[in-house]
Structure formats: C-alpha cells, structure tokens
N, C-alpha and C positions, 0 to 999 in steps of 0.2 A: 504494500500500500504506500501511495507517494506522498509527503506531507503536501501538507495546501501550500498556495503558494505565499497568503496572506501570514501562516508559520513560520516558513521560511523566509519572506522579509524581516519580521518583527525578531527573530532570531541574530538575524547578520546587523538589525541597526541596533541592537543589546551589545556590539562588540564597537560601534562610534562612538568617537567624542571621549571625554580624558576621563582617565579610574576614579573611580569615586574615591579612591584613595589617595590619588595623587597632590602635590603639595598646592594647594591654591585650584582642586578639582571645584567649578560653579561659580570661579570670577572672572570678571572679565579687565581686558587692560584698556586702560586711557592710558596714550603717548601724545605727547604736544604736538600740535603741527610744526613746529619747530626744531623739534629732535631736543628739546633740552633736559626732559625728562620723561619717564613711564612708569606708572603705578596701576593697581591691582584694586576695583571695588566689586564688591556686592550686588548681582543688577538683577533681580529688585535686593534690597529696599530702593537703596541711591539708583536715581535718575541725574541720567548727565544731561544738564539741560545745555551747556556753553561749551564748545572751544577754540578757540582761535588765536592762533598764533602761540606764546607762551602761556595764555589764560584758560582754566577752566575753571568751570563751577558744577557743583554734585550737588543734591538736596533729597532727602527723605520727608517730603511730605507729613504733616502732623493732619488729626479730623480738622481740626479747624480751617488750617489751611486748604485742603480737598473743599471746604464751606465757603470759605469766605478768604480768595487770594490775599488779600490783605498781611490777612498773618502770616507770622513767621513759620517756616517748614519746621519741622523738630529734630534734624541735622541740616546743618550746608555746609559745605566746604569747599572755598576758593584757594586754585592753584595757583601760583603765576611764578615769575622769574625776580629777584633782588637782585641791585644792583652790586651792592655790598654783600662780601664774608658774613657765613653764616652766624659767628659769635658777636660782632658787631652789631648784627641786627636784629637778631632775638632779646637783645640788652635795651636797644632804642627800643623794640615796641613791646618791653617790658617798663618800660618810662611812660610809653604812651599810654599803654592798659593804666597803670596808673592815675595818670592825667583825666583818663576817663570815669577815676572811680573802679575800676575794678580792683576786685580781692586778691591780693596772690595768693592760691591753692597748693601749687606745686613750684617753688621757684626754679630756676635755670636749672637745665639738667643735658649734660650730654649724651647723644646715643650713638649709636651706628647701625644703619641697613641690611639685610641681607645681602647685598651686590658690596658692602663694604665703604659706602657712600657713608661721611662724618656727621653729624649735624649735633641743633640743640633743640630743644622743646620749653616751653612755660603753660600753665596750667591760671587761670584765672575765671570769677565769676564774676555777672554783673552785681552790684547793690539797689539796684532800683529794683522796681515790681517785678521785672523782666525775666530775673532767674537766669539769665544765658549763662552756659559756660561757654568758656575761651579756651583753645588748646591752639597755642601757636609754634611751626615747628618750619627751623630752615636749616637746610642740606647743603653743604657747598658742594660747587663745582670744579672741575679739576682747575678751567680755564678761568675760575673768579666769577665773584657773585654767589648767587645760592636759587637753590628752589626754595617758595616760602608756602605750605599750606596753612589757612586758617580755618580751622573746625570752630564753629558755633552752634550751641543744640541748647535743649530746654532740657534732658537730662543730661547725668555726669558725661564727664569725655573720659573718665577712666575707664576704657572699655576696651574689651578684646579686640575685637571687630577692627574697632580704630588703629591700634596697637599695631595689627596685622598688615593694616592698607599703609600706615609709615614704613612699616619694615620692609615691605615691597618696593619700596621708593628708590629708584635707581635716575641717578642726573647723567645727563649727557651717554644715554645707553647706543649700544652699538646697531648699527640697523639689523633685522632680525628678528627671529623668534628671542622667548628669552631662552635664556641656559638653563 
C-alpha cells in the first residue's frame, strides 16, 4: 500500500526549517541596511515596524495600544548607529537619563556579545506616572563609534528575552549567513 501523497508531503516538510533545538531555532534576524550591525528578535511578539539605513525600531504592542494608537506599545526598541565609543556614550546618556528624572536601577555595566563585540548597558526607570523602564546598551565598533539600542517597556527590562536579543548583537558583521 502506497502512503498518500498529502503523508508524504507533510513528512519531508517535518524535516524544513532549523531544529527546534538549534541555538536561536524561531528568530528571526534584523541586519541594517547599512551593514553596520545584525541582531536576532522574536517575531511575534516584536514587530519591526522601521529600517532604514543605520535605524531600526521593534515594538510589542500593549491592549491598549492595539485600542487606542496613542499609547505606548509595552516594549520598543530603537537601533541606530553613535557616533562616539561605546563607554563615552553610555556615561553621557547616563547624564541625560538623569536630567530627565530617571532612577538609576542598574548602573554602568560592561558586557560582551556572543560574536565577541564589547559594549556597556545602564538600566533606568521613569519617576512620573509612566513606569517606563530604560535599558540602554552601546556596542562598539571595530572602525569607531558604537551600535546604540534603546529598550523602553512598561515592565522590567530584566528579562531573558532581552538579554538574548543583546547577546546576539554583532557590529559590522560579515556578509553572510551567520556562523
């Protein structure tokens, strides 16, 4: 007896597409049009709504927002390009968060990428009604400057998820699949 044939599609497409084990199996990458960086999100939640050029922007929609565009999503997070070293400039918009009334949560903190890219992160919330947290995090470049993401959400940014889409962050990556 011959299997159907509608068996044997469904069979050979159970063998497409990456192992559910595989490191980073069910994300997808954003690379700049630029070539100046590529990372790794979640799709769904994050929706890439921008990119152009060195700029992107991600956002996970909150109910409200899905109600009334108005409000804010309940993550976003803009990518872009600094002009300035990464320690330089996590320090200035650790001045500016300030300036603006935010809380430092997590003060300056150094990491490093899986692709081995340096960077720094700072951790802040709003003090108004607003509740935002602040997770701001820049990467230098081999060639100078930095990648700078800024996470804003209504709950913490200590979170996995996040932790993982940094660590994925590779600057100035090589054309290509990744490694």
């Amino acid at each position: 007896m011959r299997p159907a044939p509608l068996v044997v599609l469904c069979l050979a497409l159970l063998g497409c597409g990456e192992p559910g084990d595989a490191a980073y199996a069910g994300w997808t990458e954003l690379r700049a049009d630029s070539g100046a960086y590529r990372m790794l999100f979640l799709d769904p939640p994050w929706d890439l709504l921008e990119t152009s050029g060195n700029e992107s922007l991600l956002e996970i929609p909150s109910v409200a927002s899905k109600v009334a565009p108005s409000e804010l999503p309940a993550y976003a997070l803009e990518v872009t390009v600094a002009s300035g070293a990464a320690e330089p400039s996590i320090a200035r918009e650790r001045r500016r968060a300030i300036s603006r009334a935010e809380e430092v949560i997590a003060d300056i903190a150094p990491f490093e990428t899986e692709s081995g890219d340096r960077g720094f992160q700072l951790f802040t919330r709003d003090t108004d009604d607003r509740l935002r947290h602040h997770r701001y995090v820049f990467v230098d470049r081999p060639g100078g400057g930095a990648v700078s993401l800024h996470f804003d959400a209504n709950p913490s940014l200590m979170d996995r998820e996040v932790d993982v889409m940094i660590a994925s962050v590779e600057v100035d990556p090589p054309r290509g699949d990744r490694p």
